[in-house]
MARLUM-607059 format. One record per residue (C-alpha): y, x, z; residue number from 1. Coordinates in Angstrom, 2 decimals. Each point is the difference from the previous one (the first is absolute). Layout:
BEGIN
PT       py       px       pz  num
PT        Y        X        Z  NUM
...
END
This chain:
BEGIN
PT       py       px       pz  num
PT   -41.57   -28.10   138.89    1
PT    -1.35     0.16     3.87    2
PT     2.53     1.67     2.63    3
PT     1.86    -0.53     2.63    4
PT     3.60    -0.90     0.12    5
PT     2.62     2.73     0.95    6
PT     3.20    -0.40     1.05    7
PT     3.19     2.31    -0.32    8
PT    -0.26     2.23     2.56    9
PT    -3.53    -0.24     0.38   10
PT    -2.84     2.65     0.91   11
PT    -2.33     0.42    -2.70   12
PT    -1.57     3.43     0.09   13
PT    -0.16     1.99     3.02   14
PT     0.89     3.33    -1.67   15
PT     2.73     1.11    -2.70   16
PT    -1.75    -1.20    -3.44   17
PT     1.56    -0.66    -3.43   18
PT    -0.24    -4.15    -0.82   19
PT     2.66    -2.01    -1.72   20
PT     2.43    -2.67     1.78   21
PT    -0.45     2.79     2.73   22
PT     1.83     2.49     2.25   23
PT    -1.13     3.13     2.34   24
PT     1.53     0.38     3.28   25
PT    -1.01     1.94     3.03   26
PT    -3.51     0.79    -1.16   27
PT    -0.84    -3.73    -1.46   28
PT     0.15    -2.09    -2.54   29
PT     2.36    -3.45    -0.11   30
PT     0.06    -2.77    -2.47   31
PT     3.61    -0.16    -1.49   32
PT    -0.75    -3.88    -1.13   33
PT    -1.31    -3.24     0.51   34
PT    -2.87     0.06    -1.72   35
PT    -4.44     0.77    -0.50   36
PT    -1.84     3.09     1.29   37
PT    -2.78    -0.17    -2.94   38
PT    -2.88     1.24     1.12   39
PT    -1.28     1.17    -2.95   40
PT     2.55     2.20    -1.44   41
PT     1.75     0.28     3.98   42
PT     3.46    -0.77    -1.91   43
PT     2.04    -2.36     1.39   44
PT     0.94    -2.60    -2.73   45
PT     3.86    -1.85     0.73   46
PT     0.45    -3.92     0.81   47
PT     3.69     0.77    -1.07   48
PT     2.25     1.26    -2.56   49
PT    -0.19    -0.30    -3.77   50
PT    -3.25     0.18    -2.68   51
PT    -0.82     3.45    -1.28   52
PT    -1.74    -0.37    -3.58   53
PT    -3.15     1.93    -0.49   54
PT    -2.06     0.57    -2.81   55
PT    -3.16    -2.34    -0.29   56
PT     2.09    -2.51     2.28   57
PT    -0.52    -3.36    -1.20   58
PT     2.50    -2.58     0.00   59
PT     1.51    -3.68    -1.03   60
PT     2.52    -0.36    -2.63   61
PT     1.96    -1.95    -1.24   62
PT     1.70     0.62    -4.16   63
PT     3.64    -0.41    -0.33   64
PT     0.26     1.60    -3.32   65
PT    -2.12     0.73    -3.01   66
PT     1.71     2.10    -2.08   67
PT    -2.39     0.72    -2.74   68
PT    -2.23     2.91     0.46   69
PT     0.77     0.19     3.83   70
PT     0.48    -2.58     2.87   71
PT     1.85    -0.30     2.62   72
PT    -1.69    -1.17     3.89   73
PT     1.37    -0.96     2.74   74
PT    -1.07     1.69     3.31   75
PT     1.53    -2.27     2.20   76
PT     1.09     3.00     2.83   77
PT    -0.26     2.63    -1.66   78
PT     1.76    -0.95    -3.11   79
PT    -1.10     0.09    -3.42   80
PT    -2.95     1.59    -1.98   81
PT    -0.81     0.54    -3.58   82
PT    -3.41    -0.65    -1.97   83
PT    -0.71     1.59    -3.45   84
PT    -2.78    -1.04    -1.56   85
PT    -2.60     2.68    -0.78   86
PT    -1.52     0.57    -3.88   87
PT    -3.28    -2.16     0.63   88
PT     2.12    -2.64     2.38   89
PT     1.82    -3.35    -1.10   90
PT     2.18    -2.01     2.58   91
PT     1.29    -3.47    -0.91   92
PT     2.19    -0.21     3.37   93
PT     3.18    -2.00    -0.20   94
PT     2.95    -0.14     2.89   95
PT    -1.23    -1.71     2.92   96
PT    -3.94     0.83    -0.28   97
PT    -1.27     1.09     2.99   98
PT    -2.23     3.66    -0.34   99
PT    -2.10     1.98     2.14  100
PT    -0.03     3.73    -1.45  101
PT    -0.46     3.41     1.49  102
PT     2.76     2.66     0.58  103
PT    -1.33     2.68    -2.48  104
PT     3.07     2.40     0.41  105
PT     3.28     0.29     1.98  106
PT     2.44     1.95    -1.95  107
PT     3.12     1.40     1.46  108
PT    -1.02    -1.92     3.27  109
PT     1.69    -2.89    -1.64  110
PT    -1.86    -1.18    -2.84  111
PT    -3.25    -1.21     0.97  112
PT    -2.11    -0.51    -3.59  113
PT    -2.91    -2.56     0.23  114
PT    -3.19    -0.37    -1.67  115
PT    -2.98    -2.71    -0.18  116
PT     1.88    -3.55     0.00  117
PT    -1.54    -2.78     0.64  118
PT     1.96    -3.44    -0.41  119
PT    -0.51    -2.08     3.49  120
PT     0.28    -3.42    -0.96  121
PT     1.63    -3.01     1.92  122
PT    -0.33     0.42     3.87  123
PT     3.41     1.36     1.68  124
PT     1.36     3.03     1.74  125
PT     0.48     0.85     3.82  126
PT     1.73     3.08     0.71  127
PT    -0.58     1.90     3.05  128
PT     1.61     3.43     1.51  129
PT    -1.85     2.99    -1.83  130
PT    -0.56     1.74     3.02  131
PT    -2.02    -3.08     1.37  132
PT    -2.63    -0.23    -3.00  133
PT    -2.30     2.53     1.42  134
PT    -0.51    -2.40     2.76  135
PT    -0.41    -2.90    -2.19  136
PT    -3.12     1.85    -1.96  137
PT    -1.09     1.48     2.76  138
PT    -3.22     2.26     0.16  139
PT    -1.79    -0.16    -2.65  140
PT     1.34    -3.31    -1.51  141
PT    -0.95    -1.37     2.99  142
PT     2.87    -2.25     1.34  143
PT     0.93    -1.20    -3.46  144
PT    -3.41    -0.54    -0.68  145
PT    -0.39    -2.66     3.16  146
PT     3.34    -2.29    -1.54  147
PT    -1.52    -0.14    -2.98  148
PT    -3.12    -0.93     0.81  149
PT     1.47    -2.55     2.92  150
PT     2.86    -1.30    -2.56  151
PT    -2.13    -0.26    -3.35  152
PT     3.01     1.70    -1.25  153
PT    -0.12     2.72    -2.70  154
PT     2.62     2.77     1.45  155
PT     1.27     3.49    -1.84  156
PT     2.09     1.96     2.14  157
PT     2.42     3.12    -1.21  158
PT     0.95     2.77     1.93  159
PT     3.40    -0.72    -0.92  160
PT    -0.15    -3.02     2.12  161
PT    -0.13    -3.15    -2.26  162
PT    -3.35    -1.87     0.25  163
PT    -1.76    -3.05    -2.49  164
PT    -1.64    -2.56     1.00  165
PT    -1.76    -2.87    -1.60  166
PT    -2.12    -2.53     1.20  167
PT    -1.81    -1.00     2.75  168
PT     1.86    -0.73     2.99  169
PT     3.33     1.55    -0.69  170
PT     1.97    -0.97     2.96  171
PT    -2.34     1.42     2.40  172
PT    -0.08     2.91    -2.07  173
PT     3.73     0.51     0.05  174
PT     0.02    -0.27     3.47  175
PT    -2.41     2.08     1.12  176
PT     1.43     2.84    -1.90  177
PT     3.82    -0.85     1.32  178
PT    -2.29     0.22     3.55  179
PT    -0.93     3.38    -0.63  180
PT     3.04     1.43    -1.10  181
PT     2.05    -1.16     3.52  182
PT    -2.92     1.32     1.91  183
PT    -1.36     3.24    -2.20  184
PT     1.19     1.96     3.06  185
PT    -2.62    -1.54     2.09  186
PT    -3.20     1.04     1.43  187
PT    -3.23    -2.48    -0.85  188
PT     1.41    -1.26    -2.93  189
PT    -2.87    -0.74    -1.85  190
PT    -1.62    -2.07     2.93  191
PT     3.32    -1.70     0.32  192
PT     0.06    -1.05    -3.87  193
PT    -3.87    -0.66    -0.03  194
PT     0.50    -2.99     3.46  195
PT     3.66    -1.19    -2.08  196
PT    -2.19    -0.33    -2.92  197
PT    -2.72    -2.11     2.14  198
PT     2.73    -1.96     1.60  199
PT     1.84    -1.04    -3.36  200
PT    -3.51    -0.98    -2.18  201
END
């Protein structure tokens, strides 16, 4: 994601246009959050507030229950998810395996139903604000792309905030991505992570 960041209050179009996490007023359009004009889809995307499950989102797990033919995941903040097996798929998961899986259906707008588990094993889990994780990917993989290649760390991130890593230089890892959650509102912050980076190694 490339953009600019917005505050509340904040010009972002100089006539009356439609755009979520944004208000009309007077002939222009204001930005109603904190938060990422994307320039591709000219939406502005939140640094605040809670995780909104979409289809195809993918995200880190953890099972609390397996109760036969369905288990139970935990979501971290977001709560809890279910994944059912399909005909042709077999899951050996047992409570406290860490997954990665995509959301293949929301239903009720509470029940989010996963699909295509895949057991992450050892490592450990840093969870982050939702609303930050955009910033942590950043465009085109590219900020999560330059820790793991600075770290040696293999990293998953979920859109529901809880992230895996393993290897490599975990504690430069973990900080880096604490880094970029206090400063996601901030301008430059790919050159900013790229000289920390530089300065840690």
């Amino acid at each position: 994601m490339r953009g600019e960041i917005v505050t509340p209050g904040e010009i972002v179009a100089d006539n009356k246009i439609r755009m979520h996490n944004a208000f009309s007023q007077n002939g222009k359009t204001y930005s109603s959050v904190l938060g990422i004009k994307d320039e591709r889809t000219n939406e502005i995307v939140s640094l605040e507030g809670v995780w909104d499950p979409r289809p195809e989102d993918s995200v880190v797990g953890i099972v609390s229950e397996d109760r036969g033919k369905v288990y139970i995941i935990d979501l971290s903040y977001f709560g809890r998810a279910i994944l059912v097996p399909g005909k042709y798929e077999k899951y050996e998961l047992n409570p406290g395996d860490i997954i990665n899986a995509i959301i293949k259906d929301i239903e009720g707008k509470k029940t989010v139903v996963l699909k295509d588990a895949r057991v992450l094993k050892g490592g450990t889990i840093l969870s982050i604000k939702p609303k930050k994780i955009p910033r942590i990917i950043g465009k085109k993989s590219t900020m999560i792309r330059q820790i793991a290649e600075a770290t040696g760390s293999h990293i998953v991130v979920g859109m529901n905030g809880l992230i895996w890593l393993s290897g490599g230089n975990m504690q430069l890892a973990t900080e880096t991505l604490l880094k970029i959650e206090r400063e996601a509102h901030l301008s430059g912050l790919t050159e900013t992570i790229k000289n920390f980076l530089d300065e840690k190694k």
